[in-house]
C-alpha positions in Angstrom: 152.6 101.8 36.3 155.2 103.9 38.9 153.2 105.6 41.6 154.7 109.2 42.6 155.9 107.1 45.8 157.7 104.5 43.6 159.2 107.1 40.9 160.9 108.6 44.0 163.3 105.5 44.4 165.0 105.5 47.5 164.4 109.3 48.4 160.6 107.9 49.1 162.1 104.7 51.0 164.1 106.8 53.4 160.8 108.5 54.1 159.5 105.4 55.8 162.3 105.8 58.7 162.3 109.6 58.7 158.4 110.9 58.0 155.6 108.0 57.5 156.7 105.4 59.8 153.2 103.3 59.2 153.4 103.2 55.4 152.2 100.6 53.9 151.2 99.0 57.7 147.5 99.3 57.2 147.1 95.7 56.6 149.0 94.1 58.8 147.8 92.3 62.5 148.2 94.8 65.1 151.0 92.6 66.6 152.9 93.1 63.5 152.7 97.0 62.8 153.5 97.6 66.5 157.0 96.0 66.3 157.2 97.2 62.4 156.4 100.8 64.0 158.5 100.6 66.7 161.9 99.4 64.8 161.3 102.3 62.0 161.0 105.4 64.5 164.0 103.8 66.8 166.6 105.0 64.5 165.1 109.0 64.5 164.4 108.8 68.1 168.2 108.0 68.6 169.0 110.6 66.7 166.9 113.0 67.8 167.6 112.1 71.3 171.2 112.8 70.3 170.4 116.2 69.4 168.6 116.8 72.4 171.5 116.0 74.8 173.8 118.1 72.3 171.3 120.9 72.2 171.4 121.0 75.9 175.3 121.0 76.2 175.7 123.5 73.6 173.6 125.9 75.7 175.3 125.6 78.5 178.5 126.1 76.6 179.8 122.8 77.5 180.9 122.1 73.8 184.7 122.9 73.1 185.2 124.7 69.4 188.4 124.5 67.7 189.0 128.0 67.1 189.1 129.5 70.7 191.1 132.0 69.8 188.1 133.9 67.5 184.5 134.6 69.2 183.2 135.0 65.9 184.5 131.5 64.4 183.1 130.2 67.5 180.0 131.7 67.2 179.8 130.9 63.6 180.7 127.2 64.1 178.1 126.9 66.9 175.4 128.4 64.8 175.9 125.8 62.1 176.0 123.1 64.7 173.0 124.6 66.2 171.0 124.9 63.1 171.3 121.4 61.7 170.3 119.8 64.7 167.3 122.2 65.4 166.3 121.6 61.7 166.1 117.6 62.3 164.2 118.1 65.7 161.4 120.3 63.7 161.2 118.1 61.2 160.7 115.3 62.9 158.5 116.6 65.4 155.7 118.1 62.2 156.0 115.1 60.3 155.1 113.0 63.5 152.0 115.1 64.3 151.1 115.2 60.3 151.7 111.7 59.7 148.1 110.8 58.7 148.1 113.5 56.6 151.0 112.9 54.7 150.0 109.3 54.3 146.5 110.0 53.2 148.0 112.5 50.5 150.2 109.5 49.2 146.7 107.9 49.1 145.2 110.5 47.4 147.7 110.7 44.9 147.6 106.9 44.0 143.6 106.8 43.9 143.8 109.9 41.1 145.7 108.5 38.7 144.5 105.2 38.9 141.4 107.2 38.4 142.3 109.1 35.6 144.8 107.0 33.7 143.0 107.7 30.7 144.5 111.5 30.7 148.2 110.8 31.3 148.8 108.0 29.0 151.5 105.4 28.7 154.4 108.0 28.4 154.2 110.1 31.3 154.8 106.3 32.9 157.2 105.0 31.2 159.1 108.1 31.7 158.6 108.4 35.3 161.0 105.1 34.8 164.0 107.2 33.9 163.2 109.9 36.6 163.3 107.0 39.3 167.3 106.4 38.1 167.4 110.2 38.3 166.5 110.3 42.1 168.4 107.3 42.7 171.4 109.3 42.1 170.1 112.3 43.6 170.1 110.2 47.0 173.7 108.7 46.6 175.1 112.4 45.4 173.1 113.7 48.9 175.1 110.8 50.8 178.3 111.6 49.2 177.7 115.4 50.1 176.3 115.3 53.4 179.1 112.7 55.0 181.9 114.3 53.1 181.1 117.5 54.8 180.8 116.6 57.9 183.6 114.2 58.2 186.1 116.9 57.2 184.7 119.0 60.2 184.7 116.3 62.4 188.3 116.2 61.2 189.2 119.7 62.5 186.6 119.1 65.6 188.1 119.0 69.0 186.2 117.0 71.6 188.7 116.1 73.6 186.9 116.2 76.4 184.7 113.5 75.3 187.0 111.7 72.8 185.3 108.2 73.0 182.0 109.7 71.3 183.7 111.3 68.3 182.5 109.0 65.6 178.8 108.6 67.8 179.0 112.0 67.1 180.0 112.1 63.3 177.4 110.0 62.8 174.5 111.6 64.4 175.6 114.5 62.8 175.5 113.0 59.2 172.2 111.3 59.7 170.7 114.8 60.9 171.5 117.0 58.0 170.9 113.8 55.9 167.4 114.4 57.4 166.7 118.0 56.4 168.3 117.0 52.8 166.2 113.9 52.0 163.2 115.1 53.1 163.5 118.5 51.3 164.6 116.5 47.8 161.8 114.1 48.5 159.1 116.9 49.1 160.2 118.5 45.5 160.4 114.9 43.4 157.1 114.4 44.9 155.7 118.2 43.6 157.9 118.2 40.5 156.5 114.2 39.8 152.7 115.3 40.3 153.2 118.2 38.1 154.5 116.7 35.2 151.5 115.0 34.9 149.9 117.6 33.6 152.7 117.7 30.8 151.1 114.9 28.4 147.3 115.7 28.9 146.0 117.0 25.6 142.8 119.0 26.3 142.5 120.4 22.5 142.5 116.4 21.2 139.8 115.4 23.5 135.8 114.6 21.9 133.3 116.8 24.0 132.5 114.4 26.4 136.3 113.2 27.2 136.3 117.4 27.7 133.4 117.2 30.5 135.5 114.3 32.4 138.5 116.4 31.9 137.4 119.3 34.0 136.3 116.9 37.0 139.7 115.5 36.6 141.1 118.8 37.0 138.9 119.4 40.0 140.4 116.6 41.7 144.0 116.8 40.8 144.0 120.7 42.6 142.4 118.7 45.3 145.0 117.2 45.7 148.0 119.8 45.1 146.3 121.7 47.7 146.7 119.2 50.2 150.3 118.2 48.7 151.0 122.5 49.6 149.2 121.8 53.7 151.9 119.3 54.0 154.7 120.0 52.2 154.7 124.1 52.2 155.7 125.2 55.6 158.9 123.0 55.5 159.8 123.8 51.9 160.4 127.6 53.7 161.9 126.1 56.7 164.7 124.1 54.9 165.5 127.5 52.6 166.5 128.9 56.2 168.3 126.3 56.8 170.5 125.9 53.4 170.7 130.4 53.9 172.2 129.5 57.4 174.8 126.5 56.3 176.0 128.8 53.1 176.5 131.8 55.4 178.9 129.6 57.4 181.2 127.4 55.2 181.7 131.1 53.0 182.7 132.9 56.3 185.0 130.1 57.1 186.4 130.2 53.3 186.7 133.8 53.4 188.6 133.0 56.9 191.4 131.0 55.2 192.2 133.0 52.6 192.2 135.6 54.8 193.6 134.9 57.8 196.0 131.9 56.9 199.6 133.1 55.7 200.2 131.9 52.1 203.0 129.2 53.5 200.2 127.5 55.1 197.9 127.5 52.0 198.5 124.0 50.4 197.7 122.5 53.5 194.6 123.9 53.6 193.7 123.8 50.0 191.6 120.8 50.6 189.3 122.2 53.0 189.0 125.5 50.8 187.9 123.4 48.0 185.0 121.9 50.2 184.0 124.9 51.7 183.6 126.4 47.9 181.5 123.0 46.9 179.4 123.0 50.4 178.4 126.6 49.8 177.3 125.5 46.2 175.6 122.5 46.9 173.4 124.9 49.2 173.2 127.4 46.6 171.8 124.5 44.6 169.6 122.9 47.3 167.7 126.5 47.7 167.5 127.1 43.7 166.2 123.1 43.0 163.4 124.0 45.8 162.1 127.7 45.0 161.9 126.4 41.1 159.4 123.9 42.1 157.2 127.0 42.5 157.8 128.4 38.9 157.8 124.7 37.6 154.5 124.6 39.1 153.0 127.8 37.7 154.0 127.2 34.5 152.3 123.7 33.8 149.0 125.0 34.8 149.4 128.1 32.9 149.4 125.8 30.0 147.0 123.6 30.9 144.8 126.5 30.9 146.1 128.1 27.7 145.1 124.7 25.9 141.8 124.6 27.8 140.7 128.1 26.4 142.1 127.0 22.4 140.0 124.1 22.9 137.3 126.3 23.7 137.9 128.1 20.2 138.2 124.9 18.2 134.8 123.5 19.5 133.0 126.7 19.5 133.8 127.4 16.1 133.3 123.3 14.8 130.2 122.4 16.7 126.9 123.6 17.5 125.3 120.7 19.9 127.2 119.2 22.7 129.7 121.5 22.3 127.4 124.2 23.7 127.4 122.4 27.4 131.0 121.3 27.5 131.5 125.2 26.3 129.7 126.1 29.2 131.5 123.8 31.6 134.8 125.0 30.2 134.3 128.3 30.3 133.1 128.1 34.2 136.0 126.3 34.3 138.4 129.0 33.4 136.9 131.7 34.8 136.7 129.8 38.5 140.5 128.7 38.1 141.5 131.5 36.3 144.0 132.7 38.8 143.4 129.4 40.6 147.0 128.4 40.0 148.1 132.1 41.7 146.4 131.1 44.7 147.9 127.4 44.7 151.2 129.1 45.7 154.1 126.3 46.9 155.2 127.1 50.4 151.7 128.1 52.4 152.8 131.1 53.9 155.3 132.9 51.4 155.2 132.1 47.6 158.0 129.9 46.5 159.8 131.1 43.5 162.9 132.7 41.8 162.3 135.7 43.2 162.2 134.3 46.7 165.7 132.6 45.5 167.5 136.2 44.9 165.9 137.7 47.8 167.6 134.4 49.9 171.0 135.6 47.6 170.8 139.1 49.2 170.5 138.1 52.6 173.2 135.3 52.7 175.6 138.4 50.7 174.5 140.1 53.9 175.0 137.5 56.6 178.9 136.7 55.1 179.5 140.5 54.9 178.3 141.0 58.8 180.4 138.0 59.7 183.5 139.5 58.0 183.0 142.8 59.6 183.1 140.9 63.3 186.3 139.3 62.5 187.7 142.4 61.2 186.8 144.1 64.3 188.0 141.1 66.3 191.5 141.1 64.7 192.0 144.7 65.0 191.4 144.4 68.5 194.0 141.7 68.5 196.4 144.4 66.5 196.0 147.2 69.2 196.2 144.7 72.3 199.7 143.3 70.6 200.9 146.9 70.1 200.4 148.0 73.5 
């Protein structure tokens, strides 16, 4: 039987040297998960340290950007720089301070269903087996897309000034949006996996006293989706700003080439258009895979309850004896969790959803058209200073 942990593949095994460096330590001498400890936080502490010393030249303007002769590419650039490396800092500083949380929700998780095996059944099991392949690929696509992008920028990056760190650099870089990235994908496998659960329980074919465990099985399992949201929510909203930012940027810069470029100069640059165009779609798809986790959500318990109240019906109208007190239990049930599932929003503060997704749609429309207006304004500037 695949835990939620083990169905994630290797988006859950990155986790253990980006977010829960002590999993699976607990037993261990103390000698042992000192050193374990210590060599699975020195890779983020590089690379956070990394960030750090970036952050603190790219506020003092130390940083050289390629394009010096547009303020607003500059700008631009230097927000997405700033962004990514902001993003890993944040979220490596939260899931450091709610590392016993997270692991006592992975916990919680495995001591639920071990608990209540009887109400997924074999299927849900064997076909969290395929989903593992599925996230497998999901990590080696997130490789392929996060080190593609930024080794084509680091192609048209000029640090000259400090040439011998370029690929120190590069690969810092990588390794810090590969952070936001896996940790996001992880956080909605792990919702998406939990959820599905609910997918093969069969309330209406259960005898009345199956019924009576059912509902404490429920109980638990928004137990734990409420502590899944504590950890997970805030982040989930965070990375959205994130993926807004990073679309914003590589669609000004495509808008830039077509733009700006003369048409003899196009080929060469066709490359780089045709990454731009896929990096502002894979964050298109990054924010859509994460606010449906919110609709996914609402919808499995919707039906849960849907079947919980027909079962109600069937027993209501088929027995008369112990049906009466798992009638009762069911229907105090549904009318506590009746818009139970409303108030288990995904993302804590604002509700997670499609909607959230077109209102994100809006504001990057708004961000690329803002951005186009500065370099407009910029090159007619340029036009009036090379007429005089």
């Amino acid at each position: 039987m695949l835990s939620i942990f083990e169905t994630l593949g290797w988006l859950s095994r990155a986790q253990i040297w980006m977010t829960i460096f002590d999993y699976d330590l607990q037993r261990m001498s103390w000698t042992k998960r000192l050193i374990i400890g210590f060599l699975r936080r020195l890779p983020i502490f590089v690379i956070s340290g990394i960030s750090c010393f970036e952050l603190f030249f790219i506020f003092y303007g130390k940083v050289p950007i390629p394009d010096n002769e547009s303020v607003t590419s500059e700008t631009v650039t230097l927000i997405d720089i700033t962004t990514i490396k902001i993003a890993s800092l944040f979220l490596t500083a939260y899931f450091a301070l709610m590392q016993k949380s997270h692991l006592q929700l992975i916990n919680e998780g495995i001591n639920l269903e071990a608990k209540w095996t009887q109400f997924f059944g074999e299927k849900v099991f064997q076909r969290r087996i395929r989903l593992r392949r599925r996230y497998n690929i999901e990590f080696l696509l997130l490789i392929l897309y996060n080190f593609t992008y930024n080794y084509v920028f680091y192609l048209n990056w000029d640090y000259q000034q400090v040439k011998s760190l370029d690929l120190i650099w590069y690969i810092a870089l990588s390794f810090q949006t590969a952070n936001v990235d896996f940790t996001a994908f992880y956080m909605v496998g792990f919702i998406n996996v939990f959820v599905v659960s609910l997918v093969k329980c069969y309330p209406e074919k259960l005898t009345p006293e199956q019924e009576i465990l059912f509902l404490k099985f429920l109980t638990d399992y928004f137990k734990v989706l409420k502590m899944m949201n504590f950890v997970f929510g805030i982040v989930l909203i965070g990375v959205l700003v994130v993926r807004l930012i990073e679309a914003s940027t590589t669609s000004y810069f495509l808008f830039i080439i077509t733009y700006d470029i003369p048409y003899d100069y196009m080929g060469s640059m066709f490359l780089f258009m045709v990454c731009c165009f896929l990096w502002t779609s894979g964050n298109i798809f990054v924010m859509l895979k994460i606010t449906t986790v919110g609709d996914y959500f609402q919808e499995k318990v919707v039906n849960i309850f849907n079947r919980l109240a027909s079962s109600l019906e069937i027993y209501e109208h088929n027995n008369r004896t112990l049906s009466n007190c798992v009638s009762f239990n069911t229907k105090t049930v549904l009318l506590k969790n009746r818009h139970e599932y409303d108030l288990l929003k995904i993302g804590r503060f604002s509700k997670i959803n499609r909607k959230l997704l077109f209102s994100i749609l809006a504001i990057l429309a708004s961000n690329i058209t803002i951005f186009i207006q500065f370099r407009q304004f910029e090159f007619s500037i340029a036009m009036e200073g090379t007429e005089e």
